[in-house]
ZAMARGU-4260 file (C-alpha; in steps of 0.2 Angstrom, whole numbers, plus 5000, padded with zeros to 4 digits):
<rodrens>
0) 5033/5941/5445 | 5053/5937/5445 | 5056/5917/5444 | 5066/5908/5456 | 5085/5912/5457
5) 5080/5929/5449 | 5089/5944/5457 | 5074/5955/5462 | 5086/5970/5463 | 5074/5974/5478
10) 5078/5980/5497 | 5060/5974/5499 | 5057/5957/5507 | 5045/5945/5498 | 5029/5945/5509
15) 5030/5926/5509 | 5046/5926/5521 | 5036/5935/5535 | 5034/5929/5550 | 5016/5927/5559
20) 5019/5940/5569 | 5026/5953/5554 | 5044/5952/5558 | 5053/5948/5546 | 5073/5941/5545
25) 5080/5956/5535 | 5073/5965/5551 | 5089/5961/5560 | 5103/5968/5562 | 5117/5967/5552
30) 5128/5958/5565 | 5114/5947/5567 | 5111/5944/5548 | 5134/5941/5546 | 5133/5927/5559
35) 5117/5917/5554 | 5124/5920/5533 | 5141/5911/5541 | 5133/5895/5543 | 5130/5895/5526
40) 5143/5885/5514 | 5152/5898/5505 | 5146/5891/5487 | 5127/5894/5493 | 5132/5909/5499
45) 5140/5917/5487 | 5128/5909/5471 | 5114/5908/5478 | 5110/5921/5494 | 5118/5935/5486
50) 5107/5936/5471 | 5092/5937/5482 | 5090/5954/5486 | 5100/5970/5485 | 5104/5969/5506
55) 5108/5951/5506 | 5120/5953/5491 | 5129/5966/5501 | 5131/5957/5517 | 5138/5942/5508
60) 5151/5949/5501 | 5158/5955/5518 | 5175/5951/5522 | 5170/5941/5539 | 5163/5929/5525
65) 5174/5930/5511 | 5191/5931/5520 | 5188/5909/5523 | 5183/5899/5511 | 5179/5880/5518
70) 5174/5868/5506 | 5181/5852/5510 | 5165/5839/5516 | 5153/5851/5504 | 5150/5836/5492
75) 5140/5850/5480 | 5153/5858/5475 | 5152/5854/5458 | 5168/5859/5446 | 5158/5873/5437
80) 5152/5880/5454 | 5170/5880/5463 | 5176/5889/5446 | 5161/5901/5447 | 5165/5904/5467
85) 5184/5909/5464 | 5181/5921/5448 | 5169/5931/5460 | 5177/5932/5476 | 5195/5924/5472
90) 5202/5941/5476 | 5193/5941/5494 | 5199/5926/5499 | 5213/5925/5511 | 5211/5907/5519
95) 5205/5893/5509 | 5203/5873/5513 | 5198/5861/5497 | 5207/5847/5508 | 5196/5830/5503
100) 5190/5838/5485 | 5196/5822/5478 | 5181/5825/5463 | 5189/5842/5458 | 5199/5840/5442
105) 5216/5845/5440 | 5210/5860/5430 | 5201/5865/5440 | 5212/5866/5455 | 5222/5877/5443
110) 5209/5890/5449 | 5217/5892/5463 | 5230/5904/5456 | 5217/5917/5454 | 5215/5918/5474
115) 5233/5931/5474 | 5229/5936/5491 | 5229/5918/5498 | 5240/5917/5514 | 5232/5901/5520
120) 5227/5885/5509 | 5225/5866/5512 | 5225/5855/5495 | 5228/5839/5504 | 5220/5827/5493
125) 5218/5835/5478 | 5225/5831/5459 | 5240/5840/5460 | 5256/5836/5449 | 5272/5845/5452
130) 5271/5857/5436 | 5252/5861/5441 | 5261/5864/5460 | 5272/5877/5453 | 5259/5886/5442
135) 5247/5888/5459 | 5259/5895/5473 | 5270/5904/5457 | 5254/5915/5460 | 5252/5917/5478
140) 5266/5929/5485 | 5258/5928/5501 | 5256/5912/5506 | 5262/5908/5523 | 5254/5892/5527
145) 5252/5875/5516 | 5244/5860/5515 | 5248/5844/5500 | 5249/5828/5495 | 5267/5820/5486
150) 5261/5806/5475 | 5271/5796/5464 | 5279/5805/5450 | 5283/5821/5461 | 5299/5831/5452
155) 5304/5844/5465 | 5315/5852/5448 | 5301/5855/5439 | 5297/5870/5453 | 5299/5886/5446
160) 5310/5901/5453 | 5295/5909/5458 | 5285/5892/5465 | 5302/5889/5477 | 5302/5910/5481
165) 5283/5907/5488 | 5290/5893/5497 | 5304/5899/5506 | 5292/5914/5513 | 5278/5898/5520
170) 5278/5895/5538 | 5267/5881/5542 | 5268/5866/5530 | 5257/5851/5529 | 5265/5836/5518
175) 5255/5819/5515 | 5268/5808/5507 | 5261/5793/5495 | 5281/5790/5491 | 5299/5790/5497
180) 5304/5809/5494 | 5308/5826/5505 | 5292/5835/5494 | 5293/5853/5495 | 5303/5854/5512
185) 5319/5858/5505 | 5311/5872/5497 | 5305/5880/5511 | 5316/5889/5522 | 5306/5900/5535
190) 5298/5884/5542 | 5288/5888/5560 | 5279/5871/5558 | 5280/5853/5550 | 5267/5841/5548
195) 5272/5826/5539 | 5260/5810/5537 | 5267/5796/5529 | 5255/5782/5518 | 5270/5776/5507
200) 5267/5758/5506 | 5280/5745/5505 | 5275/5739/5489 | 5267/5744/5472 | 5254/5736/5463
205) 5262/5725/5454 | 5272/5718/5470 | 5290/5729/5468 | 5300/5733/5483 | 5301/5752/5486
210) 5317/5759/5492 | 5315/5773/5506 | 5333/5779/5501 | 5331/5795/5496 | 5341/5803/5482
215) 5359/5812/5490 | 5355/5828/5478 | 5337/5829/5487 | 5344/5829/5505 | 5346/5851/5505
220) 5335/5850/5520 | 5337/5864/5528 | 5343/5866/5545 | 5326/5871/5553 | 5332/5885/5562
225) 5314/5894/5566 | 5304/5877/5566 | 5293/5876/5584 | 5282/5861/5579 | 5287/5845/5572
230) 5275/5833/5569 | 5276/5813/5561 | 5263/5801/5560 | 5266/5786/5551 | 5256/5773/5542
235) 5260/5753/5545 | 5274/5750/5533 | 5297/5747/5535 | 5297/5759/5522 | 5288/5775/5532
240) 5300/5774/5547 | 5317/5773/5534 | 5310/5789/5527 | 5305/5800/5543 | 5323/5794/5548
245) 5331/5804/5535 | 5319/5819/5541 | 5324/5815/5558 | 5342/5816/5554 | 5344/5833/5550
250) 5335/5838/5567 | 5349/5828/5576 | 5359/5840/5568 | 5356/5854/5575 | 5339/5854/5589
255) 5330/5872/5584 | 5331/5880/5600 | 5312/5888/5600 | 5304/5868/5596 | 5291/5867/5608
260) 5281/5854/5602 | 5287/5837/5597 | 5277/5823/5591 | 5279/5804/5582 | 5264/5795/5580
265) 5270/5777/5574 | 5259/5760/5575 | 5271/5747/5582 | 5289/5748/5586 | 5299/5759/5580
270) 5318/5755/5584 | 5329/5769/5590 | 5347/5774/5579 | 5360/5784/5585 | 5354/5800/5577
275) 5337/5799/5585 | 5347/5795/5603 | 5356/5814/5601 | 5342/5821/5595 | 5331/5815/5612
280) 5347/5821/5621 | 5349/5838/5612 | 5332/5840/5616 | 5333/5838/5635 | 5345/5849/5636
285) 5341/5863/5623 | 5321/5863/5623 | 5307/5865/5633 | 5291/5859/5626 | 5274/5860/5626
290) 5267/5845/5618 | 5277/5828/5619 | 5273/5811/5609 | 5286/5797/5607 | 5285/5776/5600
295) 5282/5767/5615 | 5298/5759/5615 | 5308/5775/5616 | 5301/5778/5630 | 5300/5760/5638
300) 5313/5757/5651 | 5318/5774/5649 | 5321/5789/5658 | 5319/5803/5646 | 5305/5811/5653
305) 5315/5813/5669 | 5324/5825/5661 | 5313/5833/5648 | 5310/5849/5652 | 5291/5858/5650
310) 5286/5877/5651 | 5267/5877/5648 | 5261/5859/5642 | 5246/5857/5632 | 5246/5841/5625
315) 5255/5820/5632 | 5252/5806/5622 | 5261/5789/5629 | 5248/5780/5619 | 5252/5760/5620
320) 5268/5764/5633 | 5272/5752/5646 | 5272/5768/5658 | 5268/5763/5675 | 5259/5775/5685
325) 5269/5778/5698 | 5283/5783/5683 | 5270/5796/5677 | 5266/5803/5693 | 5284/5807/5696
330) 5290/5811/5679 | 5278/5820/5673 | 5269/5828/5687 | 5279/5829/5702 | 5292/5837/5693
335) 5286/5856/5698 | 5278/5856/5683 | 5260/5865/5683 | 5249/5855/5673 | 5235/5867/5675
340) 5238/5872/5655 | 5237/5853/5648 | 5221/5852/5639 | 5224/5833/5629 | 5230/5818/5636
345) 5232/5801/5626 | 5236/5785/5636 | 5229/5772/5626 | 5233/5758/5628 | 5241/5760/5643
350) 5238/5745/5653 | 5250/5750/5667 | 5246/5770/5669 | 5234/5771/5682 | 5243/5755/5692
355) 5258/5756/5703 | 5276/5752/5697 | 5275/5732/5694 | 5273/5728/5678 | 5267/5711/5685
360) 5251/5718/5682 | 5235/5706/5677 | 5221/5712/5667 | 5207/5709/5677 | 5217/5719/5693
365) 5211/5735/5700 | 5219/5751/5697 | 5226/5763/5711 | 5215/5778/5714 | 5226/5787/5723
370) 5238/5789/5707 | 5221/5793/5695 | 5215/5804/5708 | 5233/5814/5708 | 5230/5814/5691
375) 5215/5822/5691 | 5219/5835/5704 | 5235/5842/5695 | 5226/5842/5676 | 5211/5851/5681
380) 5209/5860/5666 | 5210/5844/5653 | 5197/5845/5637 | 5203/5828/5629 | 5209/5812/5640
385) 5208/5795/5630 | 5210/5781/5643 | 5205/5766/5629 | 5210/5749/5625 | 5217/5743/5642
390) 5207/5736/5656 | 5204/5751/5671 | 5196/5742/5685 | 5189/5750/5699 | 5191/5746/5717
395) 5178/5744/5727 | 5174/5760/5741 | 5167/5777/5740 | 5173/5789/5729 | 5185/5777/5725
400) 5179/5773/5706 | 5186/5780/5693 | 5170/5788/5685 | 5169/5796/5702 | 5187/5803/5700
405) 5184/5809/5683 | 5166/5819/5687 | 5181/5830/5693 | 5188/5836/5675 | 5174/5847/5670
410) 5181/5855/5656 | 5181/5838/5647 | 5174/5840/5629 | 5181/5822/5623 | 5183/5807/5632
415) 5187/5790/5627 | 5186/5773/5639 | 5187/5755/5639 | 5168/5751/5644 | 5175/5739/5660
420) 5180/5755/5667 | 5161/5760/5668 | 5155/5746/5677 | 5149/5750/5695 | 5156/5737/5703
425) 5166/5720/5700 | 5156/5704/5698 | 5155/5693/5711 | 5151/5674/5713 | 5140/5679/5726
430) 5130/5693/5717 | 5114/5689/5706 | 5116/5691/5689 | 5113/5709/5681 | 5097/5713/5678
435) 5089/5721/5664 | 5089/5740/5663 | 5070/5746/5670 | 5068/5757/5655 | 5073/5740/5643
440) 5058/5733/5634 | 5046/5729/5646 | 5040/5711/5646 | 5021/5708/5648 | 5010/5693/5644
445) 5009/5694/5626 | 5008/5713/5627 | 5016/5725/5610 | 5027/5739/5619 | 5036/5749/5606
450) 5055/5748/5607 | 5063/5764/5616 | 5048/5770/5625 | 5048/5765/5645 | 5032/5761/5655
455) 5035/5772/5669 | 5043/5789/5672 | 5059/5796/5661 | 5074/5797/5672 | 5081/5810/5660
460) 5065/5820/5657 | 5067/5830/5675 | 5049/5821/5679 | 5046/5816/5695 | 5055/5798/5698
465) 5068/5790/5704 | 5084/5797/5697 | 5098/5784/5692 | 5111/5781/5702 | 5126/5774/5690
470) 5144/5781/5693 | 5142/5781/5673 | 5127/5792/5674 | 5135/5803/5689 | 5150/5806/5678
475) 5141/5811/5662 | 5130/5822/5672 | 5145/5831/5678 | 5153/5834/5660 | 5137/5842/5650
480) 5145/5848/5638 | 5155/5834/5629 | 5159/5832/5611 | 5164/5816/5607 | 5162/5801/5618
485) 5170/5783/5615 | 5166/5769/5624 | 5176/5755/5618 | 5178/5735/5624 | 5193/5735/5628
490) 5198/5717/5619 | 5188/5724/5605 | 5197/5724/5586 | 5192/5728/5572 | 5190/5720/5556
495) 5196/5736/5549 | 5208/5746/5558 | 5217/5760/5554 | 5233/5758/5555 | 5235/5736/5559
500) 5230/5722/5549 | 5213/5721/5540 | 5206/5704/5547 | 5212/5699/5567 | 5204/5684/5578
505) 5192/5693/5590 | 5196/5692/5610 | 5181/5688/5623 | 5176/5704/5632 | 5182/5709/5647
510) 5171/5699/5660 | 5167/5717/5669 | 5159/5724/5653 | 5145/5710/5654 | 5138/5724/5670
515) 5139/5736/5657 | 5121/5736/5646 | 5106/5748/5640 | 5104/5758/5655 | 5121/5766/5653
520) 5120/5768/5635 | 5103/5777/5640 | 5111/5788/5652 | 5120/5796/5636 | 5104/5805/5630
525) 5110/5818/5644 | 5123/5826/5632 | 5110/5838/5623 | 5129/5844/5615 | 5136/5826/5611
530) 5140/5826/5592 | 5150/5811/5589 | 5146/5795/5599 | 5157/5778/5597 | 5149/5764/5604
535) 5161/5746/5604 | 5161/5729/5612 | 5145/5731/5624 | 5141/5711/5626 | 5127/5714/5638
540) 5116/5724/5626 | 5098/5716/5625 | 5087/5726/5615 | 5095/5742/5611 | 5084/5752/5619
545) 5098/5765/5627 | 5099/5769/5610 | 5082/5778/5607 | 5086/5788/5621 | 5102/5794/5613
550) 5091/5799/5597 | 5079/5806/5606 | 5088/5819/5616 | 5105/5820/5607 | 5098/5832/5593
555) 5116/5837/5590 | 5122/5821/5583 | 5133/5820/5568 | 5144/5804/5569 | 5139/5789/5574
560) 5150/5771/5574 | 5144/5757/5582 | 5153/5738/5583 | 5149/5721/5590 | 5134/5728/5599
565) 5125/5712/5611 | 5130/5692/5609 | 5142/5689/5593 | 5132/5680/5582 | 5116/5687/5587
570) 5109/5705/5581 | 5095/5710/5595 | 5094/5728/5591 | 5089/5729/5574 | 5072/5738/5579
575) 5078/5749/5590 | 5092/5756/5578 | 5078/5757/5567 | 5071/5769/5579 | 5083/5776/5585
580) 5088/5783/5567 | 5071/5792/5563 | 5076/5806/5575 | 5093/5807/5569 | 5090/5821/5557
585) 5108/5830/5561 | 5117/5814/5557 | 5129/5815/5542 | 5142/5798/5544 | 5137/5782/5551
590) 5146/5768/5552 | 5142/5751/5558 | 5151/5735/5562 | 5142/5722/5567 | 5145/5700/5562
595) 5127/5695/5552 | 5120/5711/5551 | 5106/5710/5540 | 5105/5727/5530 | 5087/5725/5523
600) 5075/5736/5517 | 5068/5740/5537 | 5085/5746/5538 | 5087/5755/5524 | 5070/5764/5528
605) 5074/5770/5542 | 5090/5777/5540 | 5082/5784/5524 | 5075/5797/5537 | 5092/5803/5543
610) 5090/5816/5531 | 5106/5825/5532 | 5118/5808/5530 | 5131/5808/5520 | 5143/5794/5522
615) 5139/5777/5527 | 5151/5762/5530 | 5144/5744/5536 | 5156/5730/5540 | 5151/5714/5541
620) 5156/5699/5543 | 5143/5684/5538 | 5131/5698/5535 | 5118/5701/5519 | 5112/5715/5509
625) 5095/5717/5499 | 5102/5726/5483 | 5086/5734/5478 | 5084/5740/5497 | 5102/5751/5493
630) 5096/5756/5476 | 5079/5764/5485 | 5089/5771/5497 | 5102/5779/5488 | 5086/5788/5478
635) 5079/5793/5494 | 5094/5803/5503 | 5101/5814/5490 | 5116/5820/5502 | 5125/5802/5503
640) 5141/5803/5492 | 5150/5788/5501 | 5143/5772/5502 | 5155/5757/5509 | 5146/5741/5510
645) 5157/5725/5515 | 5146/5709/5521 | 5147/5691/5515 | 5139/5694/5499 | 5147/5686/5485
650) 5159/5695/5473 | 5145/5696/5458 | 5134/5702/5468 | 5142/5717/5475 | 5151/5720/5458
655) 5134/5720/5451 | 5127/5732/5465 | 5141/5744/5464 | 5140/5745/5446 | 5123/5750/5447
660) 5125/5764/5460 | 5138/5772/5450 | 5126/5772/5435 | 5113/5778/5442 | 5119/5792/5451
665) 5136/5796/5448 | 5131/5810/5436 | 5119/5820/5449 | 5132/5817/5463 | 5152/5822/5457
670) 5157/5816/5476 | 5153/5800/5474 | 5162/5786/5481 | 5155/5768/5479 | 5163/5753/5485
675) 5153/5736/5489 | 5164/5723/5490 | 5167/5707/5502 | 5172/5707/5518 | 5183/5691/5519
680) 5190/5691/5499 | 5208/5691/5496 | 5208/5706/5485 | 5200/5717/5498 | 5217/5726/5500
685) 5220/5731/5484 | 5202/5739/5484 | 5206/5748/5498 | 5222/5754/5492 | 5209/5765/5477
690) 5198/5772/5488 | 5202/5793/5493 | 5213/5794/5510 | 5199/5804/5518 | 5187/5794/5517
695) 5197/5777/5524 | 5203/5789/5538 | 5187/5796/5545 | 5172/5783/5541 | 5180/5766/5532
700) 5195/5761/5544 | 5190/5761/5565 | 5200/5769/5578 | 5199/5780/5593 | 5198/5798/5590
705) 5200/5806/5604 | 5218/5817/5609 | 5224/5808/5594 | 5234/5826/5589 | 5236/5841/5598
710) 5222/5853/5599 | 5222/5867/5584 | 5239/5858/5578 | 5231/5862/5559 | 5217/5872/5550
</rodrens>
């Protein structure tokens, strides 16, 4: 009898994979068979399928599963097993993404110049000096699209002749820049489309000023002749803006007549210069774009967009703009434009967008349907429309709320919104205070009701019952197939943002979100397709209990962040998180944020049952952790690689913890990325400053997700 992980050398199924009925899975068709192996990580697939029997070993080495190798987030993929993957298939593989492989070693990376075919590869994040650089794209005379990181030390001179010939053929460029310099740019003359994210910080560790002057023998940019997408997006920091200037220069130059997509993504103000002025100007002359994204204070006061010209537009951000919306019904939509092809549209922050054209506007004011509702009606085909962090109240009247008004956009797939825009109506001295929702905890005389399960029938079961009659609910009902929803306070901050500083003084929540409490949250559970949830600033959360219906009925759930969840200072949904977690077995990245949070072993326990979790971040302040309770739970969920834990727990202790996590499974889990430290120390910045990009960027550091780039804009 063969042993496991023996190759049988059999067409034969084993009898112990037959189905009650005597079907069995090799009974399929081929077609069949390709696109259930496709789900299958390539390393799995390739080391372990293959040698099960002689069909299966055939099918996965079709090209339909060779040809894309993806194995950023596949935390098992161990240095000897990425080496094994490429010596047996390196030849296949045409496309292949390591981006976030921060555990590979250099070496190892080196592998990649056996993949000669490669014409697409991302190796953001990966240990890569410039001579190793040269070795790998020496070897791959195909390549066309690139993605990296420039750390310090980069030496565009050590490039070979053959490293700068593969560059000059690569179309599509992905730069992550950890210092002042050009990268590879200069090098690479064909350029279709440019990505540049810059993380340079102003400082190094030991406190000296880093100069964004560039070299003058490293500005042979070339002129950009063929570019058709230019996109920036910029860390905090003086020094990031001085070097994107020096990129933007060589634009101002000479605009690229087919640019059709222009984007600057930068936190704060970001002060026009002279080249930046023509290069605006050059553009509304020569260009007509697809995809627009400027700093608010280019576009402040200014009327730029009145004469920018648009073909097909897919993508707007005038994310924290003082745009009114009377501006952006004029000078973006009436401008016989047909807005029918835009699929994302970012106005965070936006406070004046949906109001008319005073900018005397006050926070607690209504918007004006009419413009949202003109909104609506020329951008029928939006996918992505982020309306966060400002205050969009509604006015009172039929059809004249702006959930109502939104129910429209059916091909929505991500939607971010401030959670006062979800209240059903504006508080009033002469209303009675909200009640709690009928599916809450009920209250009886003395009498044990489990947390999440309501006395009487489920609204969302399709039982007989009373059907809810939210313009929240209405409006979720109307977009069943959203992705990713956000449902953000819209005074909330975080103690860890992603692109401001680390510790800020909280505001109050916006009086209309105290309407907003666990019904709505409940109404969620009707995404069955809903597979990242953000849930912030929602003072009126008594129990929690909206959030068992979510885990309940979202079984397609992968992220989940929540933040400052019912009264600060008070945590009153401990048990139903705790339930809530045992039916999220699709889960992979949590992260909470939440003031005196005690992560104890009830909490650990439960989330020890979201089985497929991989990354975890809790943040908070005041807050305790039960060392032993991590320890237990580490052993318990074998997929969890990242493990970011900062409460009010003294410095020894977290030390101790973290020490202790590393040591006991570092050696089992390459991936492993450990950091417990706490919240309010002063040396939390510099420990932040050592842990992997993607890491900070996806689970770690908050912010709003949602038309944050262009759709398909990379890999």
């Amino acid at each position: 009898m063969a042993s496991i992980g023996e190759d049988t050398s059999s067409d034969a199924p084993p009898a112990a994979a037959a189905v009650a009925d005597g079907a069995h899975l090799l009974g399929f068709s081929d077609e069949i068979l390709l696109h259930i192996l496709s789900h299958v990580p390539s390393i799995d697939l390739i080391l372990n399928v293959r040698r099960t029997c002689r069909k299966l070993a055939a099918l996965c080495l079709d090209k339909s599963l060779t040809h894309t190798v993806l194995l950023q987030k596949d935390y098992e993929a161990s240095e000897d097993k990425v080496k094994q993957l490429v010596t047996e298939i390196g030849w296949e593989i045409q496309q292949l993404s390591m981006a976030g492989c921060y555990w590979l070693s250099g070496s190892t990376v080196e592998h990649v110049a056996r993949c000669r075919g490669l014409v697409k590869v991302n190796l953001s994040g990966c240990h890569l000096t410039s001579l190793r650089l040269s070795k790998v794209l020496s070897a791959l005379q195909r390549l066309r699209s690139l993605a990296i990181d420039v750390s310090p030390g980069f030496d565009a001179s050590q490039l070979s002749g053959e490293c700068k010939a593969t560059l000059s053929r690569v179309r599509e460029l992905k730069q992550t820049l950890y210092t002042p310099s050009y990268g590879v740019v200069p090098c690479c003359t064909s350029l279709e489309k440019l990505l540049l994210y810059f993380e340079i910080l102003d400082r190094t560790r030991e406190g000296a000023v880093l100069s964004g002057q560039l070299m003058v023998g490293q500005s042979n940019v070339p002129r950009y002749q063929h570019l058709r997408v230019f996109y920036a997006r910029l860390a905090p920091g003086y020094i990031n803006q001085e070097v994107v200037r020096l990129y933007l220069a060589v634009l101002s130059d000479r605009t690229p007549e087919n640019l059709h997509a222009f984007l600057i993504s930068v936190p704060g103000s970001f002060a026009e210069s002279g080249a930046t002025k023509n290069l605006l100007e050059s553009m509304a002359r020569n260009v007509a774009l697809d995809a627009l994204q400027l700093p608010k204070s280019w576009l402040n006061g200014s009327a730029l967009l009145q004469h920018m010209k648009f073909s097909s537009p897919f993508y707007f951000s005038f994310s924290r703009c003082a745009l009114s919306g009377g501006h952006l019904i004029r000078r973006v939509i009436d401008g016989g434009r047909d807005l029918r092809s835009l699929a994302g549209l970012n106005l965070s922050g936006c406070a004046h967008c949906l109001a008319p054209d005073s900018l005397l506007r006050k926070a607690e004011d209504d918007i004006d349907s009419g413009i949202l509702e003109t909104l609506v009606a020329a951008c029928g085909n939006l996918r992505h429309l982020n309306l966060s962090a400002a205050h969009h109240h509604s006015p009172e009247g039929p059809g004249r709320h702006l959930c109502q008004l939104l129910a429209r956009l059916c091909h929505l797939r991500s939607l971010s919104l401030p959670v006062c825009a979800v209240a059903d109506s504006a508080p009033r001295a002469d209303r009675a205070p909200v009640q709690p929702a009928t599916h809450a905890v009920p209250r009886g005389f003395g009498k044990k009701v489990r947390i999440g399960v309501p006395s009487g029938p489920d609204p969302f079961s399709g039982q007989a019952g009373p059907l809810p009659s939210s313009v929240f609910w209405s409006l979720l009902k109307s977009v069943p197939f959203l992705d990713r929803l956000e449902l953000i306070g819209s005074n909330f901050s975080s103690a860890m943002p992603r692109n401001e500083p680390a510790i800020r003084n909280s505001l109050p929540p916006c009086g209309r979100a105290q309407s907003v409490g666990d019904s709505e949250v409940a109404a969620i559970g009707q995404l069955a397709f809903l597979r990242h949830l953000t849930l912030a600033q929602l003072p009126s959360i008594l129990t929690g209990s909206g959030l068992v219906s979510i885990g309940v009925q979202c079984q397609q759930l992968q992220s989940l962040s929540l933040a400052h969840l019912g009264t600060m200072g008070k945590v009153a949904y401990t048990s139903a998180l705790a339930d809530m977690l045992k039916h999220c077995k699709r889960l992979k990245d949590l992260r909470l944020e939440q003031p005196y949070f005690s992560a104890n072993a009830q909490f650990f326990q439960a989330l020890s049952q979201c089985s497929a979790l991989q990354r975890l971040c809790l943040v908070s302040r005041s807050g305790t952790l039960q060392p032993e309770a991590v320890l237990a739970f580490m052993a318990r969920c074998l997929h969890v690689v990242v493990c970011h834990l900062f409460t009010g727990e003294s410095l020894s202790t977290c030390r101790s913890l973290q020490q202790s996590l590393l040591r006991s499974f570092q050696a089992e889990r390459p991936a492993l990325n450990v950091v417990i430290f706490p919240l309010l120390h002063e040396g939390l910045t510099d420990v932040i400053r050592d842990v992997p990009m993607v890491h900070l960027d996806e689970v770690t550091l908050f912010k709003s997700r949602v038309a944050e780039e262009p759709p398909n804009l990379w890999w």
